[in-house]
N, C-alpha and C positions, 0 to 999 in steps of 0.2 A: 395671467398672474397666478402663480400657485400659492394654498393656501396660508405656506409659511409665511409669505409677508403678507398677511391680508392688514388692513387700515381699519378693520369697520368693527376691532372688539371680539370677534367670533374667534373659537379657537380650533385646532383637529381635534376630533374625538379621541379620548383615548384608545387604544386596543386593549382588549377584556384579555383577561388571563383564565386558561382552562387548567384541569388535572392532565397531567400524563396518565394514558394507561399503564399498570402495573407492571413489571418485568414476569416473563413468560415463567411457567411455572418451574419448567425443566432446568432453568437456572441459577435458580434458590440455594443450590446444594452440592453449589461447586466449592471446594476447597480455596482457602487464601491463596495457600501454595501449591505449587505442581510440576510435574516433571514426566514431559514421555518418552516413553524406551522406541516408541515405532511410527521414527519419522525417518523418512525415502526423502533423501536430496538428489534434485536433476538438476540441470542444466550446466555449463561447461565451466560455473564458477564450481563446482561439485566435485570436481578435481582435488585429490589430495593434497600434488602440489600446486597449486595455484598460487599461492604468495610466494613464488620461486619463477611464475608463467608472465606475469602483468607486468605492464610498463607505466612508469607517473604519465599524469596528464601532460605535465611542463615538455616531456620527450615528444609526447605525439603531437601538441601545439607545435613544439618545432620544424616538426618534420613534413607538417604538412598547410594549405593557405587557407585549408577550409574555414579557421577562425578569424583570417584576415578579412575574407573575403563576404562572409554572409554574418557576421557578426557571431554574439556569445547565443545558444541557443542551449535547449533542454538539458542533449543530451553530454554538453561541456560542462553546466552544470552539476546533472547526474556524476561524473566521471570525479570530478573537484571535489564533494562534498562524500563520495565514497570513501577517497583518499583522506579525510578528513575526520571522517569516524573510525577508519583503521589507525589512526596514530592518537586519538583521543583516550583518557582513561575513561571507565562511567564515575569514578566514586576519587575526592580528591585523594584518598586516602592512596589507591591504588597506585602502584610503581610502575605495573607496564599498560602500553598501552594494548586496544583489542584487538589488532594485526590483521584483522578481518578487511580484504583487501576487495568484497564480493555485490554484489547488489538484489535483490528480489526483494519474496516474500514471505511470510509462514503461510501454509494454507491446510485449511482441515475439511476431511472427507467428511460427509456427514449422511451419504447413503451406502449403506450394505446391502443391496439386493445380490443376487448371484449374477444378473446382466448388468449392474453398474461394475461388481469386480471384476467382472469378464471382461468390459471394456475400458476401466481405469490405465491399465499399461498404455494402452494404445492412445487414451487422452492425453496424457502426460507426455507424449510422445511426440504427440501434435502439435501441442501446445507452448510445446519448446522450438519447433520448426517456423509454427506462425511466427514466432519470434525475429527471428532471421528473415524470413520474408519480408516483415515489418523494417526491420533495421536497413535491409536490403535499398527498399526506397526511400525511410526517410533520413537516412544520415548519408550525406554524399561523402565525406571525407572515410575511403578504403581504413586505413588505420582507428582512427574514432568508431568505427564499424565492429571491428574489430575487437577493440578492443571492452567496449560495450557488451557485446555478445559475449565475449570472454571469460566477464564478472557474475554475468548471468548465472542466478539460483536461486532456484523454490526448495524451501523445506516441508516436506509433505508428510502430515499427520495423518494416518492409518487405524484408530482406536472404535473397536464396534461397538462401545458406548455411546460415541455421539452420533449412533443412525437416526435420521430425523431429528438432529439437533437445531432448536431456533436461533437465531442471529442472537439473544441476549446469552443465552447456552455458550456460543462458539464463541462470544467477546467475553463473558467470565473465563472461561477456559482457557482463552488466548493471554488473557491479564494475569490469572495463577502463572501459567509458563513462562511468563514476564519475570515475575517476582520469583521462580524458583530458579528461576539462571540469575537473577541475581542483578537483571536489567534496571531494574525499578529504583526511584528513591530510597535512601536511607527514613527511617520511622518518622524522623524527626522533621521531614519534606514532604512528609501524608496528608497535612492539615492545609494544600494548600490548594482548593480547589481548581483551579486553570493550571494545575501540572500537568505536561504530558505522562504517559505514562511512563517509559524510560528516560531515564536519566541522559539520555542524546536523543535529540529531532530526528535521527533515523526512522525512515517511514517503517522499515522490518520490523522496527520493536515498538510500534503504535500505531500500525493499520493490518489486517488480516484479510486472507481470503476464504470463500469458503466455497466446496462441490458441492453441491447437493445431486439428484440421480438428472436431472434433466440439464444442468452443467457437465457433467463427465457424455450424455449422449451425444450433446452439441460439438463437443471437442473431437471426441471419437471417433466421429463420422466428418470431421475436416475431410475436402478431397483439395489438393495443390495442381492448380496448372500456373498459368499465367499470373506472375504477380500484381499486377495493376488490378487485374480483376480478384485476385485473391484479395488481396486489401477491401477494394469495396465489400467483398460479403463478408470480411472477417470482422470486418468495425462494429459490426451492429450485434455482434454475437458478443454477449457479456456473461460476467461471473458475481458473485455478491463480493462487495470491499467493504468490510466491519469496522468501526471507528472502534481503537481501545480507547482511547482517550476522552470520548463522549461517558458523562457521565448523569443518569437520569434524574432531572428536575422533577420537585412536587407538582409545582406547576411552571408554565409558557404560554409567551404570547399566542394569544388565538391564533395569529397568522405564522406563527413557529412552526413548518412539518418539519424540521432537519431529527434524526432518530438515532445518529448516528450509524449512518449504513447509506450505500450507493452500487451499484450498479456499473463497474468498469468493461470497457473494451478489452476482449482479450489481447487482445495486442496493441494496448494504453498503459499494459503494469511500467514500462520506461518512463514515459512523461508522467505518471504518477508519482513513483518513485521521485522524478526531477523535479519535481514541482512543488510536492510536500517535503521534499530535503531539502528547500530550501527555506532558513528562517523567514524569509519575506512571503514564498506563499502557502508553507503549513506551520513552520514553527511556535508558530505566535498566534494561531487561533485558538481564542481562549472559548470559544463553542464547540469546539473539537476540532481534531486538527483537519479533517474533511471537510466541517463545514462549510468554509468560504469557495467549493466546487458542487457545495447543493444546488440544484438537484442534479445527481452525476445518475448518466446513462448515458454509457458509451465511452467516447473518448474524451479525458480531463478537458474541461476547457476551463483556463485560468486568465484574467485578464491582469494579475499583476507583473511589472516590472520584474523581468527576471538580471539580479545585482551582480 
């Protein structure tokens, strides 16, 4: 008998509440707003025309049984909920909608050594291939393959201010970039603490990534044979994922670590992406939208209902 229904008067201890430690220093003195001139977009949603290249989900449900057959999975969701922020406005006010027909994420460098420049190309390079290995095995349906890889893009922040930038550093920084595109609430939507940060549950404009020097070696130095085996070593190789939307409490539960920050699979940004696009399993975490995948190392594991 557990001790919620205990008979006998006695009740659970409560959990003691501690302080947060403070936000790192280097983050004090980031600007409301912000805007950077040197970001490098890859992968094949990077394409100019791309909202001229892509086809709706509805075509490729048709055309193929993979959805008949193994049911609705991540990356049907992924695909649905992309389409869905490209036809959405952020702001009622707004006439058109953001046409942005693509998926990834932001991600900021945060070491400048002269061996992390030297091998940055070559990561980003990698990094985009694990990608397709990934896809390779886990989406069976050719077209949904396809077309997933297609959308594919990282926008890649380049700025030698943030060498050695701390995760509270690169999540100010990521939330200015927010607010100077314009992403974020209206002033009058500030007061309301369990907002995310953009104005759509788009995981792009409320989860970040970051390189640090020992992220850009691990990518670098990818070697591709065989993909069954590529997969296995590639899972356990991770990048840091910044919650913007976390935002730091006086204090938390003793038993609270969530920090807003995890640990992704480099070739997890898809089911992450599919997993927190969807209101059911990030939109509505009002402890940040990563929360409910604490503690993330590795590959998303989400046990909710995918709708």
């Amino acid at each position: 008998m557990t001790g919620r229904g205990r008979g006998d008067g006695r009740r659970l201890a409560k959990i003691p509440f501690r302080p947060v430690t403070p936000p790192a220093p280097d983050s004090l003195l980031v600007p409301e707003t912000k805007l950077f001139t040197t970001v490098r977009s890859i992968g094949s949603g990077a394409a100019p025309d791309i909202r001229s290249r892509v086809r709706p989900a509805t075509d490729i449900e048709r055309s193929e049984d993979d959805l008949r057959s193994t049911g609705r999975s991540w990356y049907h969701v992924l695909l649905e909920d992309t389409e869905e922020f490209a036809q959405r406005s952020r702001h009622d006010e707004d006439l058109e909608p953001t046409n942005d027909p693509t998926w990834g994420f932001r991600v900021f460098v945060t070491s400048y050594s002269t061996a992390a420049r030297e091998r940055l190309p070559r990561a980003l390079g990698n990094w985009t291939r694990a990608q397709e290995v990934a896809f390779q095995q886990a989406i069976s349906g050719p077209d949904y393959r396809q077309e997933v890889l297609k959308r594919f893009k990282l926008d890649v922040v380049e700025d030698e201010s943030l060498d050695n930038a701390s995760d509270d550093r690169v999540r100010e920084e990521f939330r200015a970039w927010m607010k100077g595109l314009g992403f974020t609430p209206r002033d009058e939507e500030e007061n309301d603490p369990r907002a995310l940060l953009s104005t759509m549950h788009n995981p792009s404009e409320n989860i970040c990534l970051a390189l640090d020097e020992a992220a850009i070696f691990k990518l670098a130095d990818l070697t591709f044979g065989e993909p069954k085996d590529d997969l296995d070593r590639f899972g356990g190789l991770t990048v840091r994922a910044i919650d913007g939307t976390w935002r730091r409490p006086a204090e938390v539960k003793a038993n609270e670590t969530y920090r807003g920050v995890g640990d992704v699979s480099i070739i997890g940004l898809a089911e992450l992406y599919g997993v927190m696009a969807s209101p059911v399993g990030g939109g509505h975490c009002y402890g940040g939208i990563m929360h409910d995948l604490h503690p993330l190392n590795g590959m998303p594991e989400w046990t909710g209902e995918i709708s």
